[in-house]
N, C-alpha and C positions, 0 to 999 in steps of 0.2 A: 531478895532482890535479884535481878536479871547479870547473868554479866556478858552472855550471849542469847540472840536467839535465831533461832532452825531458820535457814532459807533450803529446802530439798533436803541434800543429803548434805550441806556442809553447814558449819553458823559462821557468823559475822558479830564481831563483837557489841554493847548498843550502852553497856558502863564503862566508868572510867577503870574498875578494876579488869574488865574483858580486855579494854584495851593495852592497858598494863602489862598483862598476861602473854596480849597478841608481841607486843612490839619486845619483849624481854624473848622472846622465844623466836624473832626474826632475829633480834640481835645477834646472840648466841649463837644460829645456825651459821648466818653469814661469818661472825670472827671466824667459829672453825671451817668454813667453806677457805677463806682467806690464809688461815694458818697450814690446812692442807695442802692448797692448789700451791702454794710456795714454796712448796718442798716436793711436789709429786711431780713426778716420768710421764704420765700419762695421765687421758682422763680414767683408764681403771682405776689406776693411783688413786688419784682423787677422790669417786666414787665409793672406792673401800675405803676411803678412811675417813668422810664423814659419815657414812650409815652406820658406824656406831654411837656417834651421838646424834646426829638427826633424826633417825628412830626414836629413838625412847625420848626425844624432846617434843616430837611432832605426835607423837601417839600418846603423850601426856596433857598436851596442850586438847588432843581429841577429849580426853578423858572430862580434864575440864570443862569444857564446851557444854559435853552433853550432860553432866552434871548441873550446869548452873543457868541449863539454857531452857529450861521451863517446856521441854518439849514431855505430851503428854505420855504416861505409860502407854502400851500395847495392853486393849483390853482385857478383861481375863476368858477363858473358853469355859 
């Protein structure tokens, strides 16, 4: 089963578990967007101290994507 699929270079979720996946991984970003900007000096503040977990939540959420998103291999040569 689908749980994204390819529009270009990004996907769009089109199951309820994509969507799941989508909205858990917004959640997550924004508390800590929320938790950091309320404590940080600046926007560097801020900046560094979500991209430790924005990162590896947005680049897992990639991973899924292209995993489950039915886009074809790359022929063989």
């Amino acid at each position: 089963m689908r749980w994204f699929r390819p529009l270009g270079l990004i996907f769009y979720p089109v199951s309820v578990a994509g969507w799941l996946a989508t909205l858990a991984a917004a959640a997550f970003c924004a508390h800590i967007f929320l938790f950091v900007d309320g404590r940080a000096h600046s926007v560097t503040d801020t900046l560094y101290g979500i991209f430790p977990y924005w990162g590896p939540t947005l680049l897992a959420l990639a991973w899924l994507a292209d995993r489950t998103g039915g886009r074809p291999d790359a022929p063989p040569r």
